[in-house]
C-alpha atoms as one frame of an Amber mdcrd trajectory, in Angstrom:
protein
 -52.646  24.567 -21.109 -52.315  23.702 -17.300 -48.995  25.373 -16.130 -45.617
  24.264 -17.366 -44.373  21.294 -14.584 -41.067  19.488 -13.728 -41.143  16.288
 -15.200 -38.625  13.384 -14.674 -38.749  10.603 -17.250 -36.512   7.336 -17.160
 -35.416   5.287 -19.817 -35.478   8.388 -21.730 -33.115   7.284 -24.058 -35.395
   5.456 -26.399 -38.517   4.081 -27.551 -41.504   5.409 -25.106 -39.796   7.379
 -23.027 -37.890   9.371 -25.274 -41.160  10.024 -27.179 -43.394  10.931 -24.048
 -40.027  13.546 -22.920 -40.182  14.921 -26.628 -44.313  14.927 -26.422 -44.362
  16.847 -22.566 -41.541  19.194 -23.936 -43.274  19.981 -27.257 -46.621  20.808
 -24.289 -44.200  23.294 -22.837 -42.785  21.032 -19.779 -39.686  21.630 -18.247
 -38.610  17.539 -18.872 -35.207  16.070 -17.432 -34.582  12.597 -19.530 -32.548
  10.065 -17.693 -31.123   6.680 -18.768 -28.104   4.911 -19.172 -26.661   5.923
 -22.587 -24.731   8.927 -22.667 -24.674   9.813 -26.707 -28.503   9.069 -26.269
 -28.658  11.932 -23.456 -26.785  14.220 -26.130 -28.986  13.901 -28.382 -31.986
  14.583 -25.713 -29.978  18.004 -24.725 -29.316  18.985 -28.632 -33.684  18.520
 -28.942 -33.965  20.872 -25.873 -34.104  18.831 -23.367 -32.185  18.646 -19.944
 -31.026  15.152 -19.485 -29.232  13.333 -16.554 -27.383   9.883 -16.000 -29.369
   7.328 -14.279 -28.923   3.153 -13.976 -32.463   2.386 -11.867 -30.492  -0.531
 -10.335 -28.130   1.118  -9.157 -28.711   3.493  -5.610 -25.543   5.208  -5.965
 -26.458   6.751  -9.586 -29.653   7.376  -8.413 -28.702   9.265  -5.517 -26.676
  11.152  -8.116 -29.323  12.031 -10.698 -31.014  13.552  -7.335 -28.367  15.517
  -6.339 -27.968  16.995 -10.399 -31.823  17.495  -9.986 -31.749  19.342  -6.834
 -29.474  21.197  -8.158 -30.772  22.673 -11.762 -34.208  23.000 -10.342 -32.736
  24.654  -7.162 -33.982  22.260  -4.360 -37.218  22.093  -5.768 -37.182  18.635
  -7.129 -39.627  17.321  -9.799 -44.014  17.560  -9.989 -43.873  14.600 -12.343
 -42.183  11.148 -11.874 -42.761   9.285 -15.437 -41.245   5.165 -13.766 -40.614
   4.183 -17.851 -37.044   2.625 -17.027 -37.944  -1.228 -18.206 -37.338  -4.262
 -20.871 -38.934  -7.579 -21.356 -37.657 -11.370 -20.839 -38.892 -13.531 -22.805
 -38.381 -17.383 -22.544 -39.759 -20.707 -20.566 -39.548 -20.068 -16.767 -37.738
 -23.502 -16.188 -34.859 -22.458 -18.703 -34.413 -18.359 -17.668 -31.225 -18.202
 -15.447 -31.745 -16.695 -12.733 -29.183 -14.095 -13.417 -31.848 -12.731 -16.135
 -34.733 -13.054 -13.685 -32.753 -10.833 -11.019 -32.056  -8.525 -13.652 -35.467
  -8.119 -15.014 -36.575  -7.365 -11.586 -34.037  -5.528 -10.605 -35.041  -3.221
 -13.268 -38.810  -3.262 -13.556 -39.653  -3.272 -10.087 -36.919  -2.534  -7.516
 -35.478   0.326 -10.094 -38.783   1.709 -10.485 -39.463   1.966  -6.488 -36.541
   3.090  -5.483 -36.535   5.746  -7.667 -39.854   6.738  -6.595 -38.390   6.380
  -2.971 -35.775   8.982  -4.161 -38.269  12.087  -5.472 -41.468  11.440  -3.551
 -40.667  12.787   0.068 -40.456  16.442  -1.490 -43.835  15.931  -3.407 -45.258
  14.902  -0.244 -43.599  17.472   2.098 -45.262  19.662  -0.608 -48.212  18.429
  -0.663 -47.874  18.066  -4.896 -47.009  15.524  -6.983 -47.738  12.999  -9.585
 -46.445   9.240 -10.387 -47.150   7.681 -13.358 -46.075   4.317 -13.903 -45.466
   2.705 -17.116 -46.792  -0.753 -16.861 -48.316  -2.574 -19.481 -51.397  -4.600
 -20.392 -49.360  -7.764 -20.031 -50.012  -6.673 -16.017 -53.017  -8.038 -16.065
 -53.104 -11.140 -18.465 -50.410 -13.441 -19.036 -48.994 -15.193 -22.125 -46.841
 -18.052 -22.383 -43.385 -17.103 -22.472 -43.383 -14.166 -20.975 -43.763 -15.354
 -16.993 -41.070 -13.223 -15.746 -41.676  -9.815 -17.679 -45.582 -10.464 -16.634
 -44.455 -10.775 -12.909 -42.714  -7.646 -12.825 -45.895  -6.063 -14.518 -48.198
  -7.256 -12.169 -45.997  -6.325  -9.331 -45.594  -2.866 -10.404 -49.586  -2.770
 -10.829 -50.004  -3.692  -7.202 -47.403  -1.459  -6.007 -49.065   1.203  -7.917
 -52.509   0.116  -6.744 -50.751   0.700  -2.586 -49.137   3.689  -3.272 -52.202
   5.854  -5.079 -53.984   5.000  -1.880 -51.030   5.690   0.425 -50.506   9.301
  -1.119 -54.007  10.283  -1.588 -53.698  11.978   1.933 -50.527  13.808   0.780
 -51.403  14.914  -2.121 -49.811  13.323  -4.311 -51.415  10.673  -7.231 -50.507
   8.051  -8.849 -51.063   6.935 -12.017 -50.259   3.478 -13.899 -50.157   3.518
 -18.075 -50.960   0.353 -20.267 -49.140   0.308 -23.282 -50.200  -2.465 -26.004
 -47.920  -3.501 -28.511 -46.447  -0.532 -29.704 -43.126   0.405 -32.112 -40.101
   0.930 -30.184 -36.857  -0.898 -29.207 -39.072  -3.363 -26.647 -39.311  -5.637
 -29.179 -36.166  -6.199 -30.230 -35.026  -6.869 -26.547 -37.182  -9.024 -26.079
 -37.035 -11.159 -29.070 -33.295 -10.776 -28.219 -33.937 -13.255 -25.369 -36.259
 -15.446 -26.597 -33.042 -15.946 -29.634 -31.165 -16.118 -26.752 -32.759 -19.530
 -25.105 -33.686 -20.634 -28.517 -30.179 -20.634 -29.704 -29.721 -24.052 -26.918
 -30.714 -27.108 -28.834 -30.662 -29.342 -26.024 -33.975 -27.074 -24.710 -37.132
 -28.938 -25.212 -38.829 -25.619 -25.952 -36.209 -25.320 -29.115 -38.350 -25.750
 -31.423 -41.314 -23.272 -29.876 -38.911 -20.231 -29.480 -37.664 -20.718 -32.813
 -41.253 -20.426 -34.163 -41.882 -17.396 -31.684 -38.911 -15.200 -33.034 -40.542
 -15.493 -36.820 -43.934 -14.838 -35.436 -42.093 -11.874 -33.449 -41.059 -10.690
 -36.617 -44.440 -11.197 -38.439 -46.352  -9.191 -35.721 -44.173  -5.834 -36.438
 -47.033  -4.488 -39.040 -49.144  -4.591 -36.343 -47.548  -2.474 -34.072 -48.688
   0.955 -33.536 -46.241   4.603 -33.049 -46.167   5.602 -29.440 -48.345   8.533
 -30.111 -51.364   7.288 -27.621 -49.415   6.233 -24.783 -47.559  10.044 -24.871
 -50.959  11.466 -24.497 -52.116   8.861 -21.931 -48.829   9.692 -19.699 -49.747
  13.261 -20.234 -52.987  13.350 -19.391 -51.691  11.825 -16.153 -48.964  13.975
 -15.548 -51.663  17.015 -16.176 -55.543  16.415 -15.272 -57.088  17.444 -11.972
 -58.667  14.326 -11.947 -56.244  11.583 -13.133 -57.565   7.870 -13.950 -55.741
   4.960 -11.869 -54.987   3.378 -15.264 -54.402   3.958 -18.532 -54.653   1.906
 -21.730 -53.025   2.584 -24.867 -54.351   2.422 -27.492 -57.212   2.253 -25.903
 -58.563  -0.694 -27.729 -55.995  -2.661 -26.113 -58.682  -2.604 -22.724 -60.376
  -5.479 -24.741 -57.620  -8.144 -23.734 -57.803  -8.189 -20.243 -61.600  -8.064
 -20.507 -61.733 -10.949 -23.058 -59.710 -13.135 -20.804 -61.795 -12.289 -17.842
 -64.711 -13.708 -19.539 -63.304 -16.740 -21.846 -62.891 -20.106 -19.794 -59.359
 -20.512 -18.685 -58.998 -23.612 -20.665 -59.983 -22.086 -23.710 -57.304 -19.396
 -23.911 -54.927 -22.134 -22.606 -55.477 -23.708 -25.569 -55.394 -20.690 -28.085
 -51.889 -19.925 -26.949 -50.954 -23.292 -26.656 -52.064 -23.448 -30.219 -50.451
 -19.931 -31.205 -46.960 -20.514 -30.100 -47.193 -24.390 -30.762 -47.025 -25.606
 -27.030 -49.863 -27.745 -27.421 -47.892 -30.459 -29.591 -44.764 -29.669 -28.505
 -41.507 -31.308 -30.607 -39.955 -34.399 -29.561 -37.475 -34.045 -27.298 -33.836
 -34.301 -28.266 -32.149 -37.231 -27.504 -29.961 -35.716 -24.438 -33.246 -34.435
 -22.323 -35.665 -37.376 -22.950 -36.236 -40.137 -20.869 -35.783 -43.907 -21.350
């Protein structure tokens, strides 16, 4: 095994994160958990774990999960940055408020670089480091629905794509993981919001959300355990040679490749067809037009 590293993970507290910081611990990591929920960061210090408090949108608990880090690792800081701190929004882009939109990019974009602001000037003073992103293959295809969670994605691919180039002279890589539809609390936040807009029944997309939260709940079986995308963030966290992405599972790599070669209007019109856009309901009386 490649010698035992410091490894930061956020959104520790559940679903993929807090299986990748139970995976890298069970490798023999040194792993610090971080997230928001403080019985959930109990629980991640009864399994073993060292665990700190840390809201990604906010600088001033950042800046304090640093200064705890500093601290228990004596100054040295971290090897490994694991960016997992995210949720999805789900809903039609005209009807999202743009309190939601803030938030969602407050968390899965600004969170994620300034944290990486935070611990990467002592992997680059060293000359050592890794940063492995937690993306998602909805960064590089886009389904209805899903606009803003997909913009954040794509964003954080880019950002990712700048910085692995930026640090290459330092030292320091950086890594971006593609998780596919996998079991964890995502879901459930996310169909929280599409329950959420489809709860209005003045929306003219009523009707499609509705039939979107019982295909949500159809889809489940499929869902896979987080098992590959622990070994795809470790084998970033690890190899000599990391890859610039990861997909997992890796079948998932098929998507993005399939809509790269299908005519545009033909997936427009499978999704239109899957979610029911394409013969949308009448409109209720108070939104349509004389």
């Amino acid at each position: 095994m490649a010698r035992s590293l410091v490894i930061l993970v956020t959104g520790a507290t559940a679903g993929i994160g807090k299986a990748a910081a139970l995976h890298l611990k069970a490798r023999g990591h040194r792993v610090i958990g971080a997230g928001r929920n403080e019985k959930a960061l109990a629980e991640l210090r009864t399994a073993g774990l060292e665990a700190v408090a840390l809201d990604v949108t906010r600088q001033a608990s950042i800046d304090a999960a640093k200064t705890e880090i500093d601290r228990i690792t004596d100054g040295y800081g971290i090897d490994v940055l694991v960016n997992n701190a995210g949720y999805g929004l789900a809903g039609p882009l005209e009807m999202l408020s743009d309190a939601d939109v803030r938030a969602q990019f407050d968390t899965n974009v600004f969170g994620l670089l300034a944290v990486t602001r935070a611990f990467l000037p002592a992997m680059r003073d060293r000359r050592s480091g890794r940063i492995v992103n937690v993306s998602s293959v909805g960064g590089r295809m886009t389904f209805p629905l899903g606009g803003a969670y997909h913009a954040t994605k794509y964003a954080v691919e880019a950002m990712s794509d700048a910085l692995r180039m930026e640090l290459r002279g330092f030292g320091v890589k950086v890594s971006v993981i593609e998780p596919g539809y996998i079991k964890s609390d995502f879901t459930a936040t996310t169909m929280g919001y599409v329950q959420k807009y489809a709860a209005a029944p003045s929306s003219p997309y009523a009707s499609v959300l509705a039939r979107v939260v019982d295909a949500g709940q159809g889809a489940e079986k499929f869902a896979v355990g987080p098992e590959s995308v622990c070994r795809a963030i470790e084998s970033a966290s690890v190899s000599r040679w990391p890859r610039a992405r990861y997909v997992a599972p890796f079948y998932n790599a098929m998507g993005p490749v399939l809509m790269a070669l299908v005519p545009t209007f033909v997936t427009d019109w499978f999704f239109g067809l899957v979610t029911g856009l394409s013969k949308p309901a009448a409109l209720p009386a108070s939104t349509a037009t004389a």
